[in-house]
N, C-alpha and C positions, 0 to 999 in steps of 0.2 A: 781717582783715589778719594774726590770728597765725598762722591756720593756713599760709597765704603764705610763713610765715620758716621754719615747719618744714618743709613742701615743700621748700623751695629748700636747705634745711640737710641732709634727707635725704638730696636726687637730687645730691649733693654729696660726701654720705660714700659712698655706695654708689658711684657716680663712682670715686673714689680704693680703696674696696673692691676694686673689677672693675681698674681700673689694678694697682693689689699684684697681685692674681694674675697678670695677665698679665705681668709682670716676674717673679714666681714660676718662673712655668712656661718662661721664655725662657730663667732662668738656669741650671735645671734641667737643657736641652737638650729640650724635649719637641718640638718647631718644628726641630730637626736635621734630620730626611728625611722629608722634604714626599714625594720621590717614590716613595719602595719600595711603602708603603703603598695606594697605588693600583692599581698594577699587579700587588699579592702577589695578586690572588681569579684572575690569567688564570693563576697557576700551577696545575697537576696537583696533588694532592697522591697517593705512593705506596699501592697498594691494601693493606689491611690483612695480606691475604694473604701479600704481596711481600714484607712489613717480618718475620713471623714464618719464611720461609723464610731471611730472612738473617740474624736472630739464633739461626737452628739453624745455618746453616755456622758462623758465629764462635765458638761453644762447641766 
């Protein structure tokens, strides 16, 4: 039966654990844009090439 009360005392604190974080990370702004993140991998990214010809024109 003891072990019973520390189960229930653990999944209790861990409970409240995982609660604090999530309040953590809400306050934080991490839950902000839900949507950019998704759709950022159908972006292009510029070829490596492309980027060193334009940091030679801006010099």
């Amino acid at each position: 039966m003891n072990i019973l009360y520390f189960l229930v005392g653990s999944s209790v604190l861990m409970a409240l654990i995982f609660l604090g974080a999530f309040f953590w990370a809400y306050k934080t702004g991490q839950n902000d844009d839900v949507h950019t993140p998704g759709i950022r991998i159908l972006f292009d990214d510029e070829p490596e090439n492309q980027k060193s010809e334009e940091d030679h024109f801006l010099s």
